[in-house]
MARBA-3410 file (N, C-alpha, C, O; in Angstrom, 1 decimal):
163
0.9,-1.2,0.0,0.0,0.0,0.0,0.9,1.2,0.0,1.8,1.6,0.7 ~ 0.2,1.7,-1.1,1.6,3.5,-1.1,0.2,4.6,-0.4,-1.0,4.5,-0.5 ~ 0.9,5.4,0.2,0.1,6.5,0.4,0.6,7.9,-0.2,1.7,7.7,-0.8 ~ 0.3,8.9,-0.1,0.9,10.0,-1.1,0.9,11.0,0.4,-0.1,11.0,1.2 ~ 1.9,11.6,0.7,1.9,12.5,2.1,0.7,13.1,2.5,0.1,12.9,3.5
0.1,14.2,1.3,-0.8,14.9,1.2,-1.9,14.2,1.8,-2.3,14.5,3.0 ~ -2.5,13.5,1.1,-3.2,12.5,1.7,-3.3,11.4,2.6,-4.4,11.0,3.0 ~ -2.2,10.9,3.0,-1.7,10.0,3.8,-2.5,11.3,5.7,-3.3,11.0,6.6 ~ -1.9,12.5,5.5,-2.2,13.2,6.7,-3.6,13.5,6.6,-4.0,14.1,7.6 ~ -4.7,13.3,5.5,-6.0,13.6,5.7,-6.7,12.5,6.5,-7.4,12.6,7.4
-6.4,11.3,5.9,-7.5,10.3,7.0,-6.9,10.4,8.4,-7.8,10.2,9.2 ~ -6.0,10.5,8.8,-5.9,10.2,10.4,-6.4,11.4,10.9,-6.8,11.6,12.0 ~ -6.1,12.4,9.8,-6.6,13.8,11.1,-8.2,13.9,10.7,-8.7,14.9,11.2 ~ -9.1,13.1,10.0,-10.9,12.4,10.0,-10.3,11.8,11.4,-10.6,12.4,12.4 ~ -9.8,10.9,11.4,-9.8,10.2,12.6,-10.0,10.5,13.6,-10.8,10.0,14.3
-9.0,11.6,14.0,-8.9,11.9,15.0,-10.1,13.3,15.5,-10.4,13.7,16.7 ~ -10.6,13.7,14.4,-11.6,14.7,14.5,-12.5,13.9,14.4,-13.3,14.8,14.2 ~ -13.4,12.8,14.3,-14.0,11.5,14.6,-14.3,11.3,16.2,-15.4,11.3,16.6 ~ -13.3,11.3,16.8,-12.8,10.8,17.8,-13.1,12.1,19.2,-13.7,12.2,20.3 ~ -12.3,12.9,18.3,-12.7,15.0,19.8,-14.0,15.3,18.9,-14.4,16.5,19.0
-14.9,14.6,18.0,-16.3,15.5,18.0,-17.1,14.3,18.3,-18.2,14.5,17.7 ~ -17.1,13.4,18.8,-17.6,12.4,19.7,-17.5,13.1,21.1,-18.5,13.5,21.7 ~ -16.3,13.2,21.5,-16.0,13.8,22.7,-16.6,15.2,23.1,-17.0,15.4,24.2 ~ -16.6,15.8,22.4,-17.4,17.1,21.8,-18.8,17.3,22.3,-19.1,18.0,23.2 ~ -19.6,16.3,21.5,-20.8,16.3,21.7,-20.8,15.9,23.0,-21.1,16.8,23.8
-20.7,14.6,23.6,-20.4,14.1,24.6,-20.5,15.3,25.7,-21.6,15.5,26.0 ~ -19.4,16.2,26.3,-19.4,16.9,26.8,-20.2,18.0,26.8,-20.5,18.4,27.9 ~ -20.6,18.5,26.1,-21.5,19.5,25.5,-23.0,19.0,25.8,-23.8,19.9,26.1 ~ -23.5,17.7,25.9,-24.5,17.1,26.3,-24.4,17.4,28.4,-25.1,17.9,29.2 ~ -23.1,16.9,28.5,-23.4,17.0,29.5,-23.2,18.5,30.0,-23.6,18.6,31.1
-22.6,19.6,29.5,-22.3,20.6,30.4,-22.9,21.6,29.7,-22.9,22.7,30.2 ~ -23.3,21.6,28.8,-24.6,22.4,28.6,-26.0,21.8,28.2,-27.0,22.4,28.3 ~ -25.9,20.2,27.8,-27.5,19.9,27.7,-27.7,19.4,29.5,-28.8,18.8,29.7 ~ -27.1,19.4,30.4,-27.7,18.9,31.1,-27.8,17.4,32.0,-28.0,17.1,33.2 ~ -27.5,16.4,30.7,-27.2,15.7,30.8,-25.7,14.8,31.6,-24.6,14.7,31.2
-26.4,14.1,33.4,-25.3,13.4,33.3,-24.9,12.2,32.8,-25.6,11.3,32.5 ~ -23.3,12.0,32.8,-23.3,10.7,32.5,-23.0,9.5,33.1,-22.0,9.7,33.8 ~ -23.3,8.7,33.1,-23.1,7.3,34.0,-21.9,6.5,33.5,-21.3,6.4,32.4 ~ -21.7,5.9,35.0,-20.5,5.3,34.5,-20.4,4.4,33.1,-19.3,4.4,32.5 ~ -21.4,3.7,32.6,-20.7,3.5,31.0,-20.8,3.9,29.9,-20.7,3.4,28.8
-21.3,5.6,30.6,-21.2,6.6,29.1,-19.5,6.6,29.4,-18.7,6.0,28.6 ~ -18.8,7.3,30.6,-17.9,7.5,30.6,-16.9,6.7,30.3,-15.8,7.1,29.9 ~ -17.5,4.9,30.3,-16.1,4.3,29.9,-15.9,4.0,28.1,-15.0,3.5,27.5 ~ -17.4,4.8,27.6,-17.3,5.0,25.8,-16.6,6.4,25.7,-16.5,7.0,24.7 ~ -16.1,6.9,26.6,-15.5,8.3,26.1,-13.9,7.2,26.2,-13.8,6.9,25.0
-13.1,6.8,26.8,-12.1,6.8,26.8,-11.6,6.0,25.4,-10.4,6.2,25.3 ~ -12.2,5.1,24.3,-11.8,4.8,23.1,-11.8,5.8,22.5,-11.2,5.7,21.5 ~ -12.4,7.1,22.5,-12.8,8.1,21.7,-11.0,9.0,21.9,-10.3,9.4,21.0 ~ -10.8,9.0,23.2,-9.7,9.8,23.6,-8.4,9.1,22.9,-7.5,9.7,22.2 ~ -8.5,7.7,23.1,-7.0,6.6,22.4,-7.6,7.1,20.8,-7.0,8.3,20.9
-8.2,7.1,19.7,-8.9,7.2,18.8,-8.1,9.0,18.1,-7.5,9.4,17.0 ~ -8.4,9.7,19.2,-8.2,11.2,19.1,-6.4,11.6,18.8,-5.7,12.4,18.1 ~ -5.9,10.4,19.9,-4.3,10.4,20.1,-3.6,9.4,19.4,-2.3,9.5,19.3 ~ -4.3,8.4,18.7,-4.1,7.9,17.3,-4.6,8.5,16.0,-4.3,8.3,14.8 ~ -5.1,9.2,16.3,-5.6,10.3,14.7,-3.9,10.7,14.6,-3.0,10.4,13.8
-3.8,11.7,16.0,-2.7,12.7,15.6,-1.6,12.0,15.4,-0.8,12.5,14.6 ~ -1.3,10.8,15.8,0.2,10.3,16.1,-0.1,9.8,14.4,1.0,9.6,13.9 ~ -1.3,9.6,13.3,-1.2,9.1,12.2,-0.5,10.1,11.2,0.4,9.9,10.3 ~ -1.3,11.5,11.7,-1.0,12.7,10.8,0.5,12.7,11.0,1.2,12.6,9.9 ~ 1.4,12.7,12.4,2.8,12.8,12.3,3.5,11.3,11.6,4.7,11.2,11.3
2.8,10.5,11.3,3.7,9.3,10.6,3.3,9.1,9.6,3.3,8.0,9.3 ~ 2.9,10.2,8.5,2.1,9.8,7.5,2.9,9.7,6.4,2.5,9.4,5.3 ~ 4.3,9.8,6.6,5.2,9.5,5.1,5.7,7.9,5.1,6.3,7.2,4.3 ~ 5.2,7.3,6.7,5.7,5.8,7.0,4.4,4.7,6.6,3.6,4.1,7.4 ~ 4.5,4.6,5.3,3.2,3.5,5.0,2.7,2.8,6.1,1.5,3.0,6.4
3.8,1.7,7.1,3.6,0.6,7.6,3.2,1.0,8.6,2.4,0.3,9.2 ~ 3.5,2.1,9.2,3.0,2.6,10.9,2.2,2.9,10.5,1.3,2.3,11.1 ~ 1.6,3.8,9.6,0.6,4.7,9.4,-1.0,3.5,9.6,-2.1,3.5,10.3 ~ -0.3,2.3,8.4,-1.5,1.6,8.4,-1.5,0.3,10.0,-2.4,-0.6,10.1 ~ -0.6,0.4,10.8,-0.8,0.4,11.9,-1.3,1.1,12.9,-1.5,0.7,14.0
-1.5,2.5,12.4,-2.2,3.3,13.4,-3.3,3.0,13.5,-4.0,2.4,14.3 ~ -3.8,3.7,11.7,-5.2,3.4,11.7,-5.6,2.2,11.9,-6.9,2.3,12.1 ~ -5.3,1.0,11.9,-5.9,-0.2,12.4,-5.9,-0.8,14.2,-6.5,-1.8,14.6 ~ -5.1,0.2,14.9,-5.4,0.4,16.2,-6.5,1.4,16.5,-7.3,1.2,17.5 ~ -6.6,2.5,15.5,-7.9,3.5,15.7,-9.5,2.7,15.5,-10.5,3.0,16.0
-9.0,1.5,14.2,-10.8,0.9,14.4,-11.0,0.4,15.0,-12.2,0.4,15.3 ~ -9.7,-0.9,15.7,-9.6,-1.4,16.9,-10.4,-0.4,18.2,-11.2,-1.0,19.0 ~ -10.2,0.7,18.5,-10.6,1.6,19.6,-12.1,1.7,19.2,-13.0,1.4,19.9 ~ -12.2,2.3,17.7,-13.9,2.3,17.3,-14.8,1.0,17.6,-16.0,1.0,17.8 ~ -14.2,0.3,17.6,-15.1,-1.9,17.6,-15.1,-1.2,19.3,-16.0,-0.5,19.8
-14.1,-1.4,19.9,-14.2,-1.4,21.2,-15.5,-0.5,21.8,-16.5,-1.0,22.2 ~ -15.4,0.9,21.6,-16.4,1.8,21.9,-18.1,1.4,21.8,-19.1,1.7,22.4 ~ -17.6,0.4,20.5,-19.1,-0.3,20.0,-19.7,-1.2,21.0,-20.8,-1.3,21.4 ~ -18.6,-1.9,21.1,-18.8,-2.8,22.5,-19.6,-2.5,23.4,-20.7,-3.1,23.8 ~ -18.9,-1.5,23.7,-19.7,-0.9,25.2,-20.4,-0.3,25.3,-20.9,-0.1,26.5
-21.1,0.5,24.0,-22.3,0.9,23.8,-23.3,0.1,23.4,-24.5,0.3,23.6 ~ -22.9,-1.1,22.8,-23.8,-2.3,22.5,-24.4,-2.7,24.1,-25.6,-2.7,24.5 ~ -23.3,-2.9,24.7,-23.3,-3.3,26.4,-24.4,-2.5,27.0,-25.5,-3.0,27.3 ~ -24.0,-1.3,27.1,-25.1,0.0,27.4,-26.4,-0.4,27.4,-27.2,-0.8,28.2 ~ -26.6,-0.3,26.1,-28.0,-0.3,25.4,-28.6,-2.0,25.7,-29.7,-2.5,25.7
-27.8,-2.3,26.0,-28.6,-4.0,26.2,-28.8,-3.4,28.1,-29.9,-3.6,28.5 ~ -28.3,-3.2,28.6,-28.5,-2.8,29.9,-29.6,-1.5,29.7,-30.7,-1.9,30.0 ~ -29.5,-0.5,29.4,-30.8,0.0,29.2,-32.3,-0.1,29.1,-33.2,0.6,29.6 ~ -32.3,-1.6,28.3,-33.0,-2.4,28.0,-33.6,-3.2,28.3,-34.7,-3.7,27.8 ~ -32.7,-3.6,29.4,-33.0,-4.4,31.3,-32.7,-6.0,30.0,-33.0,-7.0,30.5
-32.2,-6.0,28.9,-31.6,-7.3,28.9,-31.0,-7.8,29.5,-31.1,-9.0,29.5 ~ -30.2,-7.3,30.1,-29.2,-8.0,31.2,-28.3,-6.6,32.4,-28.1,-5.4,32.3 ~ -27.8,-7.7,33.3,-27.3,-6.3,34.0,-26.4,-5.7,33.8,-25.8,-6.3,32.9 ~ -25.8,-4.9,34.0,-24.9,-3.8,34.8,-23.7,-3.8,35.3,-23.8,-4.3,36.4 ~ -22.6,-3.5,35.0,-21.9,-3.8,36.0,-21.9,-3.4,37.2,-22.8,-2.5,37.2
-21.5,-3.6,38.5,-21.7,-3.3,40.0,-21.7,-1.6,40.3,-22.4,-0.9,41.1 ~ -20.6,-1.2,39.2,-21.4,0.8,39.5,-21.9,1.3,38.9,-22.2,2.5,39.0 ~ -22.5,0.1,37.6,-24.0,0.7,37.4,-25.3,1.4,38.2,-26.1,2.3,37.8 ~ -25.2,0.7,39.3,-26.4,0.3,40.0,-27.9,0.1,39.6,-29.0,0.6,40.0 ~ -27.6,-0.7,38.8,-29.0,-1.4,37.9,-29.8,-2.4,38.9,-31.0,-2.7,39.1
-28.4,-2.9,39.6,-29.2,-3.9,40.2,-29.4,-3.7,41.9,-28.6,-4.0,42.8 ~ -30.8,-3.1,42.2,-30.9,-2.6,43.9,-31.8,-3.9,44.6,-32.9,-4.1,44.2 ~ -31.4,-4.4,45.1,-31.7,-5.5,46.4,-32.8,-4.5,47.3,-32.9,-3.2,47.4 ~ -33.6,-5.5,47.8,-34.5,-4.4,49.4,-33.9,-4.6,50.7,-34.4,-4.1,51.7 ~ -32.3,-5.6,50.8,-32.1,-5.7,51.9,-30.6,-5.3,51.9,-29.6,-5.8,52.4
-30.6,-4.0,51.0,-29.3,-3.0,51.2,-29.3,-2.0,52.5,-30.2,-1.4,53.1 ~ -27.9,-2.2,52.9,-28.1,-1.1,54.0,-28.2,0.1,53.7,-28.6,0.4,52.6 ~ -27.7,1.2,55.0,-27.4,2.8,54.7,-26.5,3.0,53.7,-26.6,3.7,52.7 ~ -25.2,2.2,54.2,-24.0,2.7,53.6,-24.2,2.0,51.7,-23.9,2.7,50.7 ~ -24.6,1.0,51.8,-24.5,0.5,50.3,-25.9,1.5,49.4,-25.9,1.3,48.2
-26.9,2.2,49.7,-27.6,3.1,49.7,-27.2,4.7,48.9,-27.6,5.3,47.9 ~ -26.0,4.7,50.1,-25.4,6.1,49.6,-24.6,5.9,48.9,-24.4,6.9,48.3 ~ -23.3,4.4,48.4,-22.6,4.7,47.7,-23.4,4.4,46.2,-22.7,4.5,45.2 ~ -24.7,4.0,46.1,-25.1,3.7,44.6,-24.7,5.3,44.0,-24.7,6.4,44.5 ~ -24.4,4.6,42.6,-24.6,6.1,42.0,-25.4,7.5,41.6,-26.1,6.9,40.9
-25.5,8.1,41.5,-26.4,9.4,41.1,-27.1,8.9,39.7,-28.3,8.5,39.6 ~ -26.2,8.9,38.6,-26.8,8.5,37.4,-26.8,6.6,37.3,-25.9,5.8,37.6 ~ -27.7,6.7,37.0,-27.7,4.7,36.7,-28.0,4.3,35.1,-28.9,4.6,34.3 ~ -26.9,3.4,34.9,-27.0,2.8,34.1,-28.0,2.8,32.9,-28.0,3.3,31.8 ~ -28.8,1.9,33.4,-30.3,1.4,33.4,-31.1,2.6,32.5,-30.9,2.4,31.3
-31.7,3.4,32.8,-32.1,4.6,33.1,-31.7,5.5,31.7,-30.8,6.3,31.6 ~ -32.8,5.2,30.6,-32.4,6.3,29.6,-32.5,7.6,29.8,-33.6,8.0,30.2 ~ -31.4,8.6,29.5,-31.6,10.3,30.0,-32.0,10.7,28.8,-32.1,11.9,28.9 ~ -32.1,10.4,27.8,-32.1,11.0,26.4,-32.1,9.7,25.4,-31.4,8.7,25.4 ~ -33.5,10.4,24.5,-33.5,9.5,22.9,-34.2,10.1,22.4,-34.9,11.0,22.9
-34.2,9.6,21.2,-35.3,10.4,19.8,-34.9,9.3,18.8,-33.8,8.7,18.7 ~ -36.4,9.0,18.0,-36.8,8.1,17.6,-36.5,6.8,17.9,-36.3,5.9,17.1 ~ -36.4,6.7,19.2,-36.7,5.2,20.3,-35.4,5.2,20.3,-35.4,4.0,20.8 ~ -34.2,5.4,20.2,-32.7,5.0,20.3,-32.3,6.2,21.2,-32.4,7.4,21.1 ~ -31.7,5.4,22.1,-30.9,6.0,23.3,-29.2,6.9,22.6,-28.1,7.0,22.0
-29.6,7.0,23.1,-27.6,8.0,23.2,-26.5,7.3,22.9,-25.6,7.7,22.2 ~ -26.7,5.6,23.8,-25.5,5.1,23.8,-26.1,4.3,22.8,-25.4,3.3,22.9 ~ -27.2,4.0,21.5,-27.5,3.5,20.5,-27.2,3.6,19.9,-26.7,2.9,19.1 ~ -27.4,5.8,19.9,-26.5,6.4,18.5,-24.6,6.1,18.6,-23.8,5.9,17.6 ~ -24.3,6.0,19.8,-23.2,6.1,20.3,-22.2,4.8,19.1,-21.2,4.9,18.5
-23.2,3.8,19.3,-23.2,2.5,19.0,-23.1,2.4,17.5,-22.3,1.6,17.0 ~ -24.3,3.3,16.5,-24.1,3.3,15.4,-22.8,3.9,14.6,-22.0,3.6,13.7 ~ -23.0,5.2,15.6,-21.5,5.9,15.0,-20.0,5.4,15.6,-18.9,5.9,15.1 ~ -19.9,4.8,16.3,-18.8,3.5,17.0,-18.1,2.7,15.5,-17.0,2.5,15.0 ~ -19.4,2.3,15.3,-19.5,1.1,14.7,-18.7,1.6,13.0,-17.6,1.3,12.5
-19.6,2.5,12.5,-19.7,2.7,11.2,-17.8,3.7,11.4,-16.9,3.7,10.5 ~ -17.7,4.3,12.4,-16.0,5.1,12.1,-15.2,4.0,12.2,-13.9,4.1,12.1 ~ -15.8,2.8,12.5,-14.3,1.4,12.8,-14.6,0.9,11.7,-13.7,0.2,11.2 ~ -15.6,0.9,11.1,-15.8,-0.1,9.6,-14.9,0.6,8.1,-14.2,0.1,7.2 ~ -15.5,2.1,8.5,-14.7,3.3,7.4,-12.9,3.4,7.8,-12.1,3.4,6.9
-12.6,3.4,8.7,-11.3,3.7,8.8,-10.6,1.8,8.8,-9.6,1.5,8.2 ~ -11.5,1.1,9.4,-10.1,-0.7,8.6,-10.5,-0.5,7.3,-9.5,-0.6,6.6 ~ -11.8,-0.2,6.5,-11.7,-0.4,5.3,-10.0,0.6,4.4,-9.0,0.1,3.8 ~ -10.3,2.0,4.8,-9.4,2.7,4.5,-7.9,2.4,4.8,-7.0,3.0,4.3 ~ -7.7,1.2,5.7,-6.6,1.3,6.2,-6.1,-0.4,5.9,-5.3,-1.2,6.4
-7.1,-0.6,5.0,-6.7,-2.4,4.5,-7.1,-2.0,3.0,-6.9,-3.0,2.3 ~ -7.5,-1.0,2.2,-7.6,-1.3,1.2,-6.5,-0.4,0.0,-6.1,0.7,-0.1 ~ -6.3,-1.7,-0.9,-5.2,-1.4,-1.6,-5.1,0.4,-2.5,-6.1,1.0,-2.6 ~ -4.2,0.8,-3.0,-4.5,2.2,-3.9,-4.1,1.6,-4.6,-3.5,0.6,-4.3 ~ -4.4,2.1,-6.2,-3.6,1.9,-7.7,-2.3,2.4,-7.3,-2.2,3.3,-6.4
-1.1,1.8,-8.0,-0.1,2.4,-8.1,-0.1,3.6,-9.4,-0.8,3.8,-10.4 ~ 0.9,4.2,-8.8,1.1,5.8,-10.1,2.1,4.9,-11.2,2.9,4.0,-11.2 ~ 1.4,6.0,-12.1,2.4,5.1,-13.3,3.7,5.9,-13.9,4.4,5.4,-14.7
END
């Protein structure tokens, strides 16, 4: 696979602007919509952050074919991941299954004071936001999905050579 510099530095810095306008919204949801987030919105922000610091580290290697298309194939790697856990989310949302333990999806009637007060503020469980019946971490999930499908394709498929 040849890349041409010029363009070699456009897909990773998509990538990585993929990656901070995920985070973007994200934040923006919560610090001006209002919206907080629970612990596994927060653990879909941190693929976005590896994703963001693999964009840039692509744009600096972009005259090195073999790194480059090692980056980007660590970046869709981070996107599958993100999908994951929004897939996870939304099936917990959904009460298909539970939660991890600081979700607090799952409340017992013979909790004490103290296990009471450490549940968390935002829960899992508990959609804060959707439009047209898909949750946050659904869209989260679609656009996860489709920036890890676009960037391996981009980053496994061959160019013509120059003649």
């Amino acid at each position: 696979m040849t890349f041409q510099t010029s363009a070699d530095r456009r897909l990773p810095l998509l990538v990585a602007l993929a990656g901070l306008a995920s985070l973007a919204i994200a934040f923006a949801s919560q610090y001006w919509g209002g919206l907080q987030p629970c612990v596994l919105c927060w653990y879909q922000r941190y693929p976005y952050m590896a994703v963001a610091v693999l964009g840039i580290l692509g744009v600096i290697a972009a005259g090195r074919p073999g790194l480059l298309r090692l980056i980007l194939l660590l970046a869709a790697l981070a996107f599958f991941v993100d999908a994951g856990i929004a897939a996870f989310h939304v099936g917990v949302e959904q009460h298909w299954w539970a939660g991890t333990n600081e979700c607090g999806s799952v409340l017992g009637a013979n909790l004490t004071a103290e296990q009471l007060l450490n549940q968390p503020l935002v829960r899992c469980d508990e959609i804060a936001w959707q439009k047209f019946g898909i949750s946050m971490a659904g869209y989260n999930f679609l656009y996860a999905a489709l920036c890890g499908l676009a960037t391996l394709w981009f980053a496994t498929r061959k160019r013509p050579r120059a003649a």
